[in-house]
N, C-alpha and C positions, 0 to 999 in steps of 0.2 A: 183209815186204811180200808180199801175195799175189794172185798173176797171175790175171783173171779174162778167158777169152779170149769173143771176140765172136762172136755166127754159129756157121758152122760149121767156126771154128777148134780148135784142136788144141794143147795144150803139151807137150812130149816133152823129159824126159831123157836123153839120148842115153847110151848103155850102153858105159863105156871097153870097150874089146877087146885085150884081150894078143894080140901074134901073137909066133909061135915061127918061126926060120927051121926047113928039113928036117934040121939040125943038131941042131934042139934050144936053140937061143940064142932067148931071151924079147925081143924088141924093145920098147925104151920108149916110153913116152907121146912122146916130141919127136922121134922119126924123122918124117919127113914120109912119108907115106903116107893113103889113101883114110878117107874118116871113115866112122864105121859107119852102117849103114844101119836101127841096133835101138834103141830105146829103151822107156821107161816113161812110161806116162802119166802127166803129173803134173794136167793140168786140160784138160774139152771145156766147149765151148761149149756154148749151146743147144738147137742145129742152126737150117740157115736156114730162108727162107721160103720155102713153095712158092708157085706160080702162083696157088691160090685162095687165100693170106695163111694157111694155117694155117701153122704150124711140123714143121717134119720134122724127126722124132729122129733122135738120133745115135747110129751102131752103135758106137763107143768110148766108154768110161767111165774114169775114175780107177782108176790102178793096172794096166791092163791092158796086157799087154810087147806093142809093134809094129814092123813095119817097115813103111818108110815109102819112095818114090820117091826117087830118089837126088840128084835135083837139086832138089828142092821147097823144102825148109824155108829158114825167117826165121830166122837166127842173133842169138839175143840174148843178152847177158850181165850178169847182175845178181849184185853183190858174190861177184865172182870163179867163179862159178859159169856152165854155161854151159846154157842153151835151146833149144829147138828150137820154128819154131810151125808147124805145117801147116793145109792145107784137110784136112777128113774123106778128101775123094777120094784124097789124098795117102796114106793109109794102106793098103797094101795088102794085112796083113795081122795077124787078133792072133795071137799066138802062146800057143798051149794047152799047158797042163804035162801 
């Protein structure tokens, strides 16, 4: 199946996060604790429309690692797998290697 987002939505993988306590003990994935705030892009949209009907591009592209507002995202889950969707605006940031 392949996620094709609308406008100037946003698909994001969200990037597990190992946390260590100051011990040094690795916390697993099913501690409840804050979900990460990082992912990869896996699909943008268009971008929307501006006031005159042209289309305004979009500063994220495929593949590019972001972080994102921390209450924003649409959680979705497709065959066990899980999604993220955001607005553009929701992204706050890519992150450069």
């Amino acid at each position: 199946m392949k996620l094709k987002p609308l406008g100037d939505h946003v698909i994001i993988e969200p990037m597990a996060q190992e946390e260590k306590t100051k011990f040094g003990i690795v916390l697993p994935q099913t501690v409840d604790k804050e979900k990460s705030q990082e992912g990869v892009v896996i699909a943008a949209g268009p971008g929307k429309l501006g006031s005159d009907g042209k289309r305004l591009l979009m500063s994220v592209k495929k593949g590019d690692r972001v972080l994102f507002a921390k209450y924003s995202p649409q959680e979705i889950k497709i065959k066990d797998k899980e999604y993220l969707i955001v607005k553009e605006e929701d992204v706050i940031a890519i992150i450069e290697k």
